[in-house]
C-alpha positions in Angstrom: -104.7 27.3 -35.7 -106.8 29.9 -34.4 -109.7 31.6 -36.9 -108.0 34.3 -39.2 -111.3 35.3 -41.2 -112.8 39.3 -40.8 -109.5 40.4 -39.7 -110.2 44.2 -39.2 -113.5 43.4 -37.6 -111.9 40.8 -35.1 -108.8 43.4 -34.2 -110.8 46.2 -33.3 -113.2 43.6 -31.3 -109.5 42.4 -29.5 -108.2 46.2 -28.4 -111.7 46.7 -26.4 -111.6 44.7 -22.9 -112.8 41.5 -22.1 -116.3 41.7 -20.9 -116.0 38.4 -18.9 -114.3 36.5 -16.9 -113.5 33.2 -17.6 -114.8 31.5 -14.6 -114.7 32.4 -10.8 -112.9 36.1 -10.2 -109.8 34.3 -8.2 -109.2 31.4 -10.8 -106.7 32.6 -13.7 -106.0 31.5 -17.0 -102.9 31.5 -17.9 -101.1 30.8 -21.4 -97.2 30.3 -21.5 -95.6 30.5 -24.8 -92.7 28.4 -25.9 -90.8 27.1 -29.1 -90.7 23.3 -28.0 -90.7 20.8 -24.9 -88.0 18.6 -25.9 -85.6 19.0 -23.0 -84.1 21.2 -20.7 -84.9 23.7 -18.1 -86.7 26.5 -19.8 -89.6 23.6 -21.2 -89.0 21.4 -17.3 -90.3 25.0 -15.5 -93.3 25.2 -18.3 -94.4 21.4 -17.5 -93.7 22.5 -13.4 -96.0 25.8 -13.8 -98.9 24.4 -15.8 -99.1 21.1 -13.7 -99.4 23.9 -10.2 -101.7 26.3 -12.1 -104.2 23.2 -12.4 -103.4 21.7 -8.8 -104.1 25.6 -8.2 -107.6 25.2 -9.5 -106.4 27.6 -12.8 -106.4 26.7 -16.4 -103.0 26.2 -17.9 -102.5 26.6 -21.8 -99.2 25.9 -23.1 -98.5 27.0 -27.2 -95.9 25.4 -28.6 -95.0 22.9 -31.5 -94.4 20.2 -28.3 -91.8 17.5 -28.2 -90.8 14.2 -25.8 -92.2 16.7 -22.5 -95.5 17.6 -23.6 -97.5 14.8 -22.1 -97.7 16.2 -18.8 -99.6 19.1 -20.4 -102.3 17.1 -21.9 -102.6 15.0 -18.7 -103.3 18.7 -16.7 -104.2 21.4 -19.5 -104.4 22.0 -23.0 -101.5 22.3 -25.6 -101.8 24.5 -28.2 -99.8 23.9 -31.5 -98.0 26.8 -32.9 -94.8 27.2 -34.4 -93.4 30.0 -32.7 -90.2 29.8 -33.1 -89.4 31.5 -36.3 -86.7 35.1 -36.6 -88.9 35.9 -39.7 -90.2 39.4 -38.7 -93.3 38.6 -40.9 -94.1 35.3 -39.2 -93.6 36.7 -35.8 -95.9 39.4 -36.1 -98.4 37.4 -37.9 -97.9 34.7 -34.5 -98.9 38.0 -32.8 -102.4 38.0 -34.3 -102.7 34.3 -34.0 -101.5 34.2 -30.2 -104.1 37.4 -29.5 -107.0 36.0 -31.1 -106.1 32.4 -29.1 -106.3 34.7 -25.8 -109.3 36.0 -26.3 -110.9 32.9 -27.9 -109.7 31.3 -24.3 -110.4 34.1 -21.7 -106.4 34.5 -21.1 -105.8 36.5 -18.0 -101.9 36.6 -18.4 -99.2 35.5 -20.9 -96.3 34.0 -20.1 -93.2 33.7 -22.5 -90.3 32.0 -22.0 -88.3 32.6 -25.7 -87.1 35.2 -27.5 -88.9 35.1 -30.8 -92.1 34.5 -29.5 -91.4 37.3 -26.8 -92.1 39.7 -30.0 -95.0 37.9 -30.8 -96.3 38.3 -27.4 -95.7 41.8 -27.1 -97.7 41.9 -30.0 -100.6 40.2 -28.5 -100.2 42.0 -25.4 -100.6 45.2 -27.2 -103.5 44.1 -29.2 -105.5 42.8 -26.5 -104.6 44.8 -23.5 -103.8 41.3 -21.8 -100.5 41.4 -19.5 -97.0 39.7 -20.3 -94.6 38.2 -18.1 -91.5 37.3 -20.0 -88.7 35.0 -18.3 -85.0 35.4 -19.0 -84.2 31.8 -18.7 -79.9 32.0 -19.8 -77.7 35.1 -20.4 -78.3 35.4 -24.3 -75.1 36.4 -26.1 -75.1 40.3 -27.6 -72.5 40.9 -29.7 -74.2 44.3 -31.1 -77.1 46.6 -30.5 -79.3 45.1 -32.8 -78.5 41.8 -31.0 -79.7 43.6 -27.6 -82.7 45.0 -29.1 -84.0 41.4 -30.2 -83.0 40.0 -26.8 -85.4 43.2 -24.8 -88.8 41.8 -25.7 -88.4 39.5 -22.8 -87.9 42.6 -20.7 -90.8 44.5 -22.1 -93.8 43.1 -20.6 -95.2 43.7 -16.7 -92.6 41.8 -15.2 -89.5 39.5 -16.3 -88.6 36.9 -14.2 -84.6 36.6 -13.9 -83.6 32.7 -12.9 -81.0 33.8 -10.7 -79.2 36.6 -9.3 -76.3 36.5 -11.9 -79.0 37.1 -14.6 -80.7 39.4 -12.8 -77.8 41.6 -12.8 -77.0 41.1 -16.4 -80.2 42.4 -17.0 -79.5 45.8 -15.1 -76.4 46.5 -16.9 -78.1 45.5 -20.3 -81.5 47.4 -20.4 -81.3 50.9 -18.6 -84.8 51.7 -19.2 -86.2 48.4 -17.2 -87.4 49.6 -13.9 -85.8 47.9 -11.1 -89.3 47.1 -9.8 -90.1 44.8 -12.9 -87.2 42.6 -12.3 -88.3 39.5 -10.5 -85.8 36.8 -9.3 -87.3 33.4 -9.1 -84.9 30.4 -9.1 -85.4 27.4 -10.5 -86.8 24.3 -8.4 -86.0 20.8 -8.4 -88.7 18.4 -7.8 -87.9 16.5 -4.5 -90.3 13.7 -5.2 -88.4 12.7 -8.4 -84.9 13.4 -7.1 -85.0 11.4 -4.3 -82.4 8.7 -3.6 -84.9 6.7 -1.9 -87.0 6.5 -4.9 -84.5 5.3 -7.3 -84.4 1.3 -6.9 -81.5 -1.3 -7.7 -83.1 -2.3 -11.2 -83.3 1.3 -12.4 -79.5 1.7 -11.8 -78.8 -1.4 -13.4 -80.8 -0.7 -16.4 -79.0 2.9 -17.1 -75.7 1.1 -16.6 -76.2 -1.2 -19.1 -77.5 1.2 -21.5 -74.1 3.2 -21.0 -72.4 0.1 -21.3 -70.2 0.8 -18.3 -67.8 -1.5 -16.8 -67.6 -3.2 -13.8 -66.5 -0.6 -11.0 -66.7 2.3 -13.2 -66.7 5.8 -11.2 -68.9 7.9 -13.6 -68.0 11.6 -13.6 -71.5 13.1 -15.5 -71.8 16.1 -17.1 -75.8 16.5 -17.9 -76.7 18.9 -20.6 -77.2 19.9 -24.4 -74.3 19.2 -26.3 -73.0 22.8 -27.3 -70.2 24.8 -27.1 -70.8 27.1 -24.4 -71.7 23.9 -22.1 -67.4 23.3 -22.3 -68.1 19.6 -23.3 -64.1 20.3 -24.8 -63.0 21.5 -21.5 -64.5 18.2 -19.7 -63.3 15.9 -22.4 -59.5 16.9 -21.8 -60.3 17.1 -18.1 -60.7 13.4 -18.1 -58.1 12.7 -20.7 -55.5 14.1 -17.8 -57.0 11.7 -15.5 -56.8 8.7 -17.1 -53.5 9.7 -18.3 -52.6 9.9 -14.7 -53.9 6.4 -14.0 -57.9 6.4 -13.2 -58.1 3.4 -16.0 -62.1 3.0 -14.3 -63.0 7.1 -15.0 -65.6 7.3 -17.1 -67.4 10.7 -18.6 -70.2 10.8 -19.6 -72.1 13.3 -21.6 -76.0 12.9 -21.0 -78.0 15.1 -23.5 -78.7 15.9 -27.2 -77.0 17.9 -29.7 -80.7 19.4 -30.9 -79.4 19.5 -34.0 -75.9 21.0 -33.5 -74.5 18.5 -35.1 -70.8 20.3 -35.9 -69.9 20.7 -32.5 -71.4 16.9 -31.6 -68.9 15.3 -34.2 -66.0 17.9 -33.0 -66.6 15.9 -29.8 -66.7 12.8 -31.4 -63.3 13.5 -32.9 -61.4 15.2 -29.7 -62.7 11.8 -27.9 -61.1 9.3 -31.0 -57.9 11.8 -31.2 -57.8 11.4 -27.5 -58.1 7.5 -27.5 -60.9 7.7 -25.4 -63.7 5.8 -26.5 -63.4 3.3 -23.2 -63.9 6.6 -21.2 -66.3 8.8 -22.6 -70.1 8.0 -23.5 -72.1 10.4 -25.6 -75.6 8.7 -24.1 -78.4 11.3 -25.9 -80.9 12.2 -23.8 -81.7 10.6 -20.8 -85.0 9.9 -19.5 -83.9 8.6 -16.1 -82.0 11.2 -14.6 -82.3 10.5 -10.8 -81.5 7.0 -11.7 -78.2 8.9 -13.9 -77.1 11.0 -10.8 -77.9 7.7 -8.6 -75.0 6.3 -10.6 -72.4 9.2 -10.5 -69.7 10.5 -8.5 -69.3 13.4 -9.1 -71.3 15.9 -11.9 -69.8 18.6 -13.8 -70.8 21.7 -15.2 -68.1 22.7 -17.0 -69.9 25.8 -19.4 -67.3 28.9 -20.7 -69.9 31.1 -21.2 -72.5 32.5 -18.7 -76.0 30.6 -18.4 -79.1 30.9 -16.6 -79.5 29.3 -13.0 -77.9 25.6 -13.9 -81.0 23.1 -12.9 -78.8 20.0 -13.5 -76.4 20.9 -11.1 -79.3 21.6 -8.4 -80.6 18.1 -9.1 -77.0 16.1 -8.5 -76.7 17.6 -5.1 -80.9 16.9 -4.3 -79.5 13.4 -4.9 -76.4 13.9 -2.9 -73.9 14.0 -5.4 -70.9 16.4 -5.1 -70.4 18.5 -8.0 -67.7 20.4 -9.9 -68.8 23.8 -11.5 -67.1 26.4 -13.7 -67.0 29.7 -12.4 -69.0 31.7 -15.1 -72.4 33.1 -14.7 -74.7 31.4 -12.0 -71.5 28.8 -11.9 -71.0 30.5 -8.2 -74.8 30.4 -7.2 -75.4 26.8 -7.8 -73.0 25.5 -5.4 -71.4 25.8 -2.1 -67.7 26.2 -2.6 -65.0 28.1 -0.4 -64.0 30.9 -0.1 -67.7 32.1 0.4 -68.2 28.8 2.3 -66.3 27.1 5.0 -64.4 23.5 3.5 -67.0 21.9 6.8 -69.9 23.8 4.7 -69.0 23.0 0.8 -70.9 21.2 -1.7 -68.7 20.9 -4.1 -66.0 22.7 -5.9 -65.4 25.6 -8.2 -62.9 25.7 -11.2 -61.7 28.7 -13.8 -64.0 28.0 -16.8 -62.1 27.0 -19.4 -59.1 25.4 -17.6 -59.0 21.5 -17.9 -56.2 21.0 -15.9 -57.7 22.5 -12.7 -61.3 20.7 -13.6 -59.0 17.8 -13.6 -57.9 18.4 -10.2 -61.5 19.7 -8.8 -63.0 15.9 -10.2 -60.1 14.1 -8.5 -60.6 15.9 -5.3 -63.9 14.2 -5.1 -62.9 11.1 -6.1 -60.0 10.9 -3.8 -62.6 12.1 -0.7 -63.0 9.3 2.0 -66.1 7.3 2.7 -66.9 9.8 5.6 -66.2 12.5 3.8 -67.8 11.9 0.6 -70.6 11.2 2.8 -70.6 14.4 4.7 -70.8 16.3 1.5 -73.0 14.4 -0.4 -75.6 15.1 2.8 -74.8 19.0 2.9 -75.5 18.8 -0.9 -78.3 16.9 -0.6 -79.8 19.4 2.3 -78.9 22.7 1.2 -80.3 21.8 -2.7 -83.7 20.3 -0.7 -83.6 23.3 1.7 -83.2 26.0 -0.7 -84.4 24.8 -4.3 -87.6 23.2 -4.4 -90.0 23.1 -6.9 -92.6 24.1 -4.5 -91.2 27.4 -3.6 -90.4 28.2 -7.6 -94.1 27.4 -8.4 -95.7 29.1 -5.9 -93.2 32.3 -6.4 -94.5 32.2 -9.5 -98.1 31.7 -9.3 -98.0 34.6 -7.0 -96.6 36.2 -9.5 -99.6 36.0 -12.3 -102.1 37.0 -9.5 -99.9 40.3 -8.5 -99.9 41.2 -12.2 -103.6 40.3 -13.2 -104.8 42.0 -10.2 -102.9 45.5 -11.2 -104.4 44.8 -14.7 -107.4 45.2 -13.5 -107.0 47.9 -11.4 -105.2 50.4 -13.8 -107.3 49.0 -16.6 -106.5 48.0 -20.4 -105.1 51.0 -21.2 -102.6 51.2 -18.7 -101.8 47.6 -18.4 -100.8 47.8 -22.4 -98.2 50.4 -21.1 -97.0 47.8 -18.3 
């Protein structure tokens, strides 16, 4: 917790600009501001951005409460813990004092948040220090009012906001009028190619997940990888593979890999469909999973079957870095993360699209893979496997955004603290 003592003294000190550096003019310090880093792709871009920043030769701060992800932050930079996470307009703007006196106490040179709460906090930091904030938009947040839309903006508000795919990019137009075109930056989300490599995942590994899942001798795995919520259409997959194993695929098994994070309602709901269904031989409810190559190594065919729109779907990315075919709804980014006619030739596909919503042609989209032949499951299991290497690696997402900080530190310090608080 950062020093709260003289607080006038200390805020008037923060508003005048940093009369240092905090090292060598071309090495940044950068802090990215998040609730958690339990799991999922919001907290997996946080780890992938602080462990480049150091390989970079920057300093990478992270403030957060942490969770199961942070370790890779302590091996690289420095965790800070800070609840930021709270609606409570008192708390946030009190986080906004804490966060600016943290930045100056470390020489922050940007701020990068990835929340919505904490986007308010940051703002307030921003504003108090002069220091720059990139904010990104990591899902298409729901807005059922104006109130709802203004709480949403403060990701917008800061130098730059980076949009994780084109769908969200575009929601973002439509949504906030005022954001200059200019300060919309699209920066998918990257897979790492080291970790999802078939090559890399071994015999044992495989074994070991599939006896965790407790699955059966010739089981064909159809794996839907994600939090288990309501817009993620866990529901809509559920029936899906109640029609085919009404129609006779006795070895079909779902399974659901990822917690509820304390969504407990619609976790039991599932729970419930599944025993209503009588299909507790076919569907596994498996928590989080720490070996997720080794999950994908052991799966068909991987679904996404969300009725809402999302951000850029990572999960989906990394089935088809490991080769595997997938089945995607057609909300949101559901058409960006895979290679599916008519946009594509059937020669060029990766997998398939399906109305969100519908379990009966899910159903049919899962069966299609699993009736593909050998050569042909092969042929697009190797297009899915390119075109995720060749167009979604972590690389390129890290060094997109590293570029990033430098192109909005830099016009920091050319307009000055005064103008970069209007950024």
């Amino acid at each position: 917790m950062p020093e709260e003592g003289h607080g006038r003294k200390r805020l008037r000190f923060m508003q005048q600009p940093n009369p240092t550096q905090p090292g060598p003019a071309d090495r940044l310090t950068v802090m990215q501001i998040i609730p958690a880093l339990e799991s999922g792709g919001a907290e997996l871009g946080t780890v992938q951005v602080a462990e480049a920043l150091c390989k970079a030769g920057h300093r990478a701060l992270v403030v957060s409460r942490g969770g199961r992800m942070e370790t890779p932050i302590h091996d690289c930079g420095k965790l800070i813990r800070l609840d930021v996470a709270s609606k409570n307009p008192l708390t946030i703007i009190a986080n906004g004092v804490r966060l600016a006196l943290l930045a100056r106490r470390e020489g922050v040179d940007v701020l990068h948040v990835r929340s919505r709460a904490p986007s308010w906090s940051t703002l307030i930091a921003s504003k108090l220090t002069g220091i720059p904030y990139i904010g990104t938009y990591h899902t298409i947040y729901r807005e059922q009012s104006g109130l709802k839309n203004l709480y949403n903006s403060a990701v917008v508000r800061g130098a730059r906001v980076i949009a994780v795919g084109d769908e969200t990019a575009a929601v973002m137009r439509q949504r906030y009028p005022f954001l200059p075109a200019a300060r919309i930056v699209t920066i998918h989300r990257g897979v790492d190619l080291n970790v999802f490599d078939p090559a890399a995942v071994t015999a044992e590994r495989k074994a070991a997940l599939a006896a965790a899942w407790r699955l059966p001798e010739g089981a064909e795995v159809a794996l839907l990888p994600g939090r288990i919520v309501h817009r993620k259409g866990h529901h809509v997959f559920i029936r899906a593979i109640h029609r085919l194993v009404e129609g006779g695929r006795d070895n079909l098994v779902g399974v659901c890999a990822g917690d509820d994070q304390g969504r407990s309602r619609y976790h039991d709901e599932m729970a419930a469909l599944v025993a209503s269904l009588d299909l507790e031989d076919h569907i596994r409810f498996v928590g989080h999973c720490e070996d997720m190559p080794a999950a994908y190594a052991l799966s068909r065919v991987a679904v996404s079957a969300a009725v809402e729109s999302e951000g850029l779907q990572r999960a989906i990315l990394e089935a088809q870095a490991m080769g595997v075919p997938v089945v995607v709804s057609d909300v949101g980014s559901g058409i960006e993360v895979v290679r599916a006619t008519p946009r594509v030739a059937e020669s060029e596909t990766t997998g398939y699209n399906v109305q969100a919503g519908d379990p009966e042609a899910l159903a049919e989209a899962i069966d299609r893979v699993l009736r593909l032949a050998p050569a042909d499951y092969d042929a697009m299991s190797g297009r899915a496997s390119a075109w995720a290497r060749g167009s979604f690696s972590h690389e390129v997402f890290t060094a997109k955004t590293l570029a990033l900080y430098r192109e909005v530190v830099d016009e920091a310090r050319g307009a000055g603290p005064a103008a970069a608080q209007k950024a």
